[in-house]
N, C-alpha and C positions, 0 to 999 in steps of 0.2 A: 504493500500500500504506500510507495513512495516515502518511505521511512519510517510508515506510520505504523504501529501494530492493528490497529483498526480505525473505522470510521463511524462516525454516528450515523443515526439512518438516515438515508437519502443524499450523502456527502459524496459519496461512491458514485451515485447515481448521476447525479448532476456534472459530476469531474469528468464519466466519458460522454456527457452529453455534450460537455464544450471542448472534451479531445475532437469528439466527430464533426466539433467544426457550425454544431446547432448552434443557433439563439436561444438564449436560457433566459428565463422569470424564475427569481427560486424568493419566495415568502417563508421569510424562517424567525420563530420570536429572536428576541436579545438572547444571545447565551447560546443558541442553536449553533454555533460554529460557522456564521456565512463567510467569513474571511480565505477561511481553507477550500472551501470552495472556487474561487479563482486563484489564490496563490499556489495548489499544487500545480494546475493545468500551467502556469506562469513560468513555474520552474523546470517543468519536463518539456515544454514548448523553445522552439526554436525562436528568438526575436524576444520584443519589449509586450507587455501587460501593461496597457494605460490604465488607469485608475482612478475617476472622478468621484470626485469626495468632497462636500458642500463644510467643512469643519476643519478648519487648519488644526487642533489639538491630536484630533483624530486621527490624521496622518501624519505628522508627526509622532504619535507613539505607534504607528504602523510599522514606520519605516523603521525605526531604532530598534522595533521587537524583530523584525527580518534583519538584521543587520546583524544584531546578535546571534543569527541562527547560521550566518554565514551568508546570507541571499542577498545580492546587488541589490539597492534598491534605493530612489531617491524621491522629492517632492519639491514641486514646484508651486509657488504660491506668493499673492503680496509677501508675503516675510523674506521669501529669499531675493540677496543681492544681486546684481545682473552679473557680476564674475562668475558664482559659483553657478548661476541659472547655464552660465557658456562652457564651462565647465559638465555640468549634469547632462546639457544637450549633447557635448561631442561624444558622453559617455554612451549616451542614447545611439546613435548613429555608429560608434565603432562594435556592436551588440555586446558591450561591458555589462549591461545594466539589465535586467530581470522584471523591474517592477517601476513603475513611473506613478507615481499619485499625481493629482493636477486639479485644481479647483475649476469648474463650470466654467469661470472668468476669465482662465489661463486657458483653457484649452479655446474658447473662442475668441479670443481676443487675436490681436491684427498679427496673422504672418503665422500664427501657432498650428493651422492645421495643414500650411502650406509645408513647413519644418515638419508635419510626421509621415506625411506623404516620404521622404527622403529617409525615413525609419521603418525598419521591420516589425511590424504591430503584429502581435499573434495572436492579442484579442482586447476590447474594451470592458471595464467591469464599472457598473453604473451602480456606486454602493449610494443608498437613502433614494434610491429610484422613487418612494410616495412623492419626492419634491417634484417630481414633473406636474402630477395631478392639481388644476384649481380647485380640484372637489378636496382634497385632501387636508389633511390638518398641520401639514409645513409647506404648503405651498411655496417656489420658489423662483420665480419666472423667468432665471436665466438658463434653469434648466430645460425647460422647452423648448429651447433652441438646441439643444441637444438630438433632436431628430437629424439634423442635417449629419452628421458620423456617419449613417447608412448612404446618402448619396456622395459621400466621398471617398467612403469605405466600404463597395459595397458586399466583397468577399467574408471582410474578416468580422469574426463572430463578436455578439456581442451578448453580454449576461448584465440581466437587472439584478440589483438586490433590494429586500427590503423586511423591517421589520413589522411592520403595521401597514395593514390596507384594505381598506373598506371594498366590497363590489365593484363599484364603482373606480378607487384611483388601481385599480388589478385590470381593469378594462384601459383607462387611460394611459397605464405604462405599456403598454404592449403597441398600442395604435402612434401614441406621440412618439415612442423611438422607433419608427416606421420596422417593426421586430418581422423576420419574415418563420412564418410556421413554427414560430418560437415552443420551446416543450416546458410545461409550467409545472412549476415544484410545490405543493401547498405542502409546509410540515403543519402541523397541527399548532397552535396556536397555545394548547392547554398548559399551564404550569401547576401539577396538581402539588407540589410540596408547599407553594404557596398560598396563607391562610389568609381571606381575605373579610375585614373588618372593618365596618364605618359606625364611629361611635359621632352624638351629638359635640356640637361645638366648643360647649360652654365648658371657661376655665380649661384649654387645650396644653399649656405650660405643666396645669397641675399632672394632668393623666401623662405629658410624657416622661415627666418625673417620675413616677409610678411604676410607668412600662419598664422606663432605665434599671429603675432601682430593682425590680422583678429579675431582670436581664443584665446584670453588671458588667459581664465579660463580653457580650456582645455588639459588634458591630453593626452601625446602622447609619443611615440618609434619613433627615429631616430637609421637606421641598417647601418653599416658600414661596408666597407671591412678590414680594417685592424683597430688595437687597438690605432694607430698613430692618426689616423683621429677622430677615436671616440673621445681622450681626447683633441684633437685639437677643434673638433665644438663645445661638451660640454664645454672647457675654451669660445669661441668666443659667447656662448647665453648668460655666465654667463657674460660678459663684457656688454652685452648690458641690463642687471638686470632681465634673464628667469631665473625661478630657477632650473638650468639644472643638472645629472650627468652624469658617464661613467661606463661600464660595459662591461670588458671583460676577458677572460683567463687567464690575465697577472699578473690580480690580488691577493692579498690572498680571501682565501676562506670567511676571516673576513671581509674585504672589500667588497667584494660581494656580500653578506648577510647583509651590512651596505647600500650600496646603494637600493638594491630591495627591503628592509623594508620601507627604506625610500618614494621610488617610492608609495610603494603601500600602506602609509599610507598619500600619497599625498601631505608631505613634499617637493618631489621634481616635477614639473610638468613634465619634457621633461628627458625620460632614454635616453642615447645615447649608440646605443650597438652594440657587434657585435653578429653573431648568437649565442655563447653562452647564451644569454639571452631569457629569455622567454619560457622558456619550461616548462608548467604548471603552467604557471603562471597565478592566480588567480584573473585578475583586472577587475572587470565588464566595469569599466566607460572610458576605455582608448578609447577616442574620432578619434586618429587618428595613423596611420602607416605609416613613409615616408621610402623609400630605397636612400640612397642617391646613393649606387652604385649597378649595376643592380645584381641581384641574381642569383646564378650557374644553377640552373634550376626552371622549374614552379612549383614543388611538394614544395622547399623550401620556394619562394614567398608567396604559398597559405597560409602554414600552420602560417609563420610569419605576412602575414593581419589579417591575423585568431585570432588577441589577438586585432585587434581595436573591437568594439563594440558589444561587446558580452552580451551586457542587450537588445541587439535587438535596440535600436535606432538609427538613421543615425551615422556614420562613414566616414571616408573619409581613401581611401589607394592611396597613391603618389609616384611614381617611376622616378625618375631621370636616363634618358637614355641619352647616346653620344654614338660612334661609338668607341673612345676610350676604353671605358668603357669593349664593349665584345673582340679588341686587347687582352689587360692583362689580362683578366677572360679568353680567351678562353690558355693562356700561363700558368696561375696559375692551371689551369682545366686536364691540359695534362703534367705539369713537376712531375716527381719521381713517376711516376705508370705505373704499365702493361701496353700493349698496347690494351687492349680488354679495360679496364678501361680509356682507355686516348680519345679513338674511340666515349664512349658511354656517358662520358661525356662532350664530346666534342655537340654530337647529340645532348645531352640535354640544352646546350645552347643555339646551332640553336634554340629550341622552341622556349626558353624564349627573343632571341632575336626578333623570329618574334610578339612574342607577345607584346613586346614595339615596334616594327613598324604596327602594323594592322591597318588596313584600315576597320576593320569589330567589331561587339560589343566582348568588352573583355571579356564579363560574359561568352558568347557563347564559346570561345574558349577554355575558364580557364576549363568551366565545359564539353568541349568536350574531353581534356586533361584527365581526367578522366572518359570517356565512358558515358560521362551522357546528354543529349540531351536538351534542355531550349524551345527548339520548338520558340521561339521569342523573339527578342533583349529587352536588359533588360530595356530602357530607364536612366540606373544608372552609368554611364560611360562616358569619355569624349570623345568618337565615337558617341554615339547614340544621346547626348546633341551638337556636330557638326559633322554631316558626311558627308565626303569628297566625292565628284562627284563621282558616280558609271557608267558603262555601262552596255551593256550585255553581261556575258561573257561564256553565255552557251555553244556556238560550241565552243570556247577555250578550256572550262573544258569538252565539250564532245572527243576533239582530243585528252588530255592527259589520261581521263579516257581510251578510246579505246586503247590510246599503252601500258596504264595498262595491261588490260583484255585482249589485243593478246601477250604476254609476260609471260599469266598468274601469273602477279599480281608477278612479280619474279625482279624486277627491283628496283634501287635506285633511287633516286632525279634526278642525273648528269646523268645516264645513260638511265632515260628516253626522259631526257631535248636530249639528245645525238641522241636518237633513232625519235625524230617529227623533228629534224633539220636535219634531212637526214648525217648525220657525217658519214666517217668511219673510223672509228677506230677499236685499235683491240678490244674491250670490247663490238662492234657492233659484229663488223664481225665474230668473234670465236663462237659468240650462232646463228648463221644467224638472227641474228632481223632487216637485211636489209632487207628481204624477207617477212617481217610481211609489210600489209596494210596498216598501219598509217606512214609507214617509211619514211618522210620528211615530213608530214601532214603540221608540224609548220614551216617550213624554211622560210618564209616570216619574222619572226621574230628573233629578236637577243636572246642569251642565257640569258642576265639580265632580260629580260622584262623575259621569259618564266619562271626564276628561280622566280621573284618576282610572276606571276598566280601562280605556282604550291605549293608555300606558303600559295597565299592567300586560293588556294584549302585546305589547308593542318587546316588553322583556320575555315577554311567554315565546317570543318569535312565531306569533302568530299572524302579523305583519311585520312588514320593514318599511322606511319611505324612502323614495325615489326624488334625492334633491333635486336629479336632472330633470325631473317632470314637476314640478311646479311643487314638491314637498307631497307629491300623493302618495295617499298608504296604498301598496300593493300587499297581496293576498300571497303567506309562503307556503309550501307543502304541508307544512304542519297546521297553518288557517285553514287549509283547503281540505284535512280529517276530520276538524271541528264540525267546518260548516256542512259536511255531508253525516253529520252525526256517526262516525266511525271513532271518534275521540274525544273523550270528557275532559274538563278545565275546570 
């Protein structure tokens, strides 16, 4: 196995898919191993491995961890000087060099795709590939210009990677990097060693003190929303003798390279960060992941649990909700951007809000969030370890599904909710969906209660919604057992 004594699953796979010279999509969580994925085919390949990567940290501890291992490999980016950039390029052109990183910017910036034309490329690897997607939750739009690689390259293979991807930016990567018959990798999404927990807001300092003190040997990330807070709770552990840091944007880059060494040589037990942190970051034993303030969306959430326990041993992931909490996120969410952008990430918080309110297993929901199905609650969560009173609410989810399906599936949340309470309004009345069947089906009930079902439908993954259609809920495989009464709810 290329020096390896084995491979995880699907590593193998993927590696002769880009020996054979295919276009690869491989969707793998954090911690999955995607690096080894291009860097073996890199090393046993004749010529250079480009490597686009949206994170100067990133590549930079790429390179230096291949470097260590003996493997050529360099990065280009604002930080490097133009000597050693002429320097790394003739290395590039005399085939010295094994692995090239290069930020979106560099590689399309003036002259740079003219220069690898004159290089033996053996393949491109498109790591944080969701940044191509508008749909996505790191949208990045110089990466969309990254289609053009295929009309200049049209032979050499190219692999997406990515950790997090809704339907929808899984559809986008494929079509925006013009991928031709590309072979798609889905590894499963699940982390079942991780215990996943959302306690209410209030007095959030005292319970992590608590957690600590329960946990004293353990390693952990505290995520915060802004960099005030971070250096505020890291002072507030270190007063009570944790030995805690902070890490954020605000910092020099020497500072932040001082604290995450130190983290990860265990120096310090508790990082407190805000998301600038952690990306690739390599810590097997990090025990636990709190949020003290809730996360803009769930693709964010996951990827950031995604650095507790990644040696596979229990874990614990903690999220501190209040109602406050989505107020200011949903205002931070929607000021200084488009409105198509203010609309979708707005949507995206509804999830993540319903997701600290569920009433159903979190695992199920996280991983229906991503098209992927669990088939039975995970028992590793604080729903499934206390679940709150259920009924039955199959003719509920049978009357919503039906004014789905006589609407043909063309409807939003409010204007379904709109259509079973018999309303009329003009948003009824202008399509006639007075005239459809189900049309006041729900009116015995209030719009809360029916907005709260059509949520809990929405975690049950008995719908999902379709931002690219106007936010309509469509009907999944599993709405569509309900609604033929073949499955209770």
């Amino acid at each position: 196995y290329y020096g390896y004594d084995n491979f995880r699953p699907m590593q193998g796979d993927i590696i002769s898919s880009i020996l054979g010279g295919q276009d690869t999509v491989v969707l793998m969580p954090t911690g999955g191993g995607k690096s080894v994925c291009f860097q073996v085919p890199a090393v046993v390949s004749a010529g250079v491995c480009v490597v686009v990567s949206p994170l100067i940290a990133l590549m930079k501890d790429q390179v230096e961890a291949l470097k260590a291992n003996g493997i050529t490999a360099a990065y280009l980016n604002s930080s490097v000087g133009q000597s050693e950039s002429q320097d790394i390029g003739r290395a590039a052109l005399s085939g010295h060099l094994k692995l090239l990183y290069v930020s979106p910017e560099k590689l399309l910036g003036e002259g740079f795709l003219q220069f690898l034309k004159r290089v033996n490329i053996s393949l491109f690897a498109i790591d944080e590939a969701h940044c191509i997607s508008s749909w996505g939750h790191d949208f990045r739009p110089e990466y969309t210009q990254l289609g053009a690689l295929r009309q200049h390259f049209p032979s050499t293979p190219i692999i997406a990677l990515t950790a997090t991807a809704d339907r929808l930016t899984q559809r986008d990567i494929k079509t925006q990097l013009n991928l031709h018959e590309p072979r798609v990798f889905l590894s499963s999404f699940d982390r079942p060693n991780i215990n996943l927990v959302v306690r209410p807001g209030q007095d959030r300092l005292g319970q992590i003190l608590d957690f600590i003190g329960r946990h004293p040997q353990d390693a952990g990330i505290i995520y915060c929303l802004s960099r005030k807070t971070c250096e505020t709770v890291a002072q507030k552990l270190q007063q009570k003798g944790i030995k805690a840091g902070y890490y954020h944007a605000g910092m020099t880059p020497n500072q932040r390279a001082d604290a995450q060494e130190k983290f990860l040589q265990d120096d310090l037990q508790v990082i407190v960060a805000t998301i600038a942190f952690g990306m690739g970051i390599d810590k097997s034993n990090v025990r636990w992941v709190m949020h003290y303030n809730l996360p803009k969306n769930i693709e964010g959430y996951y990827q950031e649990i995604g650095r507790a326990g990644r040696d596979g041993s229990p874990a614990t992931a903690l999220l501190f909700y209040s109602f406050a909490d989505v107020m200011s996120m949903r205002e931070m969410v929607t000021k200084d951007v488009p409105p198509r952008q203010a609309q979708l990430n707005q949507a995206k918080l509804e999830r993540m809000q319903q997701f600290a309110e569920a009433a159903s297993c979190r695992r199920r929901i996280l991983l229906h969030y991503f098209s992927e199905d669990l088939g039975h609650d995970c028992g590793n969560c604080d729903i499934c370890r206390n679940p709150p009173i259920t009924f039955d609410g199959t003719l509920l989810a049978q009357k919503a599904l039906s004014a789905s399906a006589r609407t043909q599936q063309r409807v939003a949340i409010n204007l379904l909710i709109d259509i079973l309470r018999g309303m009329r309004n003009q948003a009824v009345l202008q399509h006639g969906y007075d005239q459809v069947k189900t049309y006041g089906a729900g009116q015995d009930l209030p719009y809360l209660d029916w907005y709260s079902y059509v949520h809990q439908m929405l975690n049950d993954g008995l719908f999902y919604i379709a931002y690219e259609e106007g936010y309509a809920l469509k009907i999944t495989e599993r709405g569509q057992q309900v609604l033929k009464g073949q499955l209770a709810v």
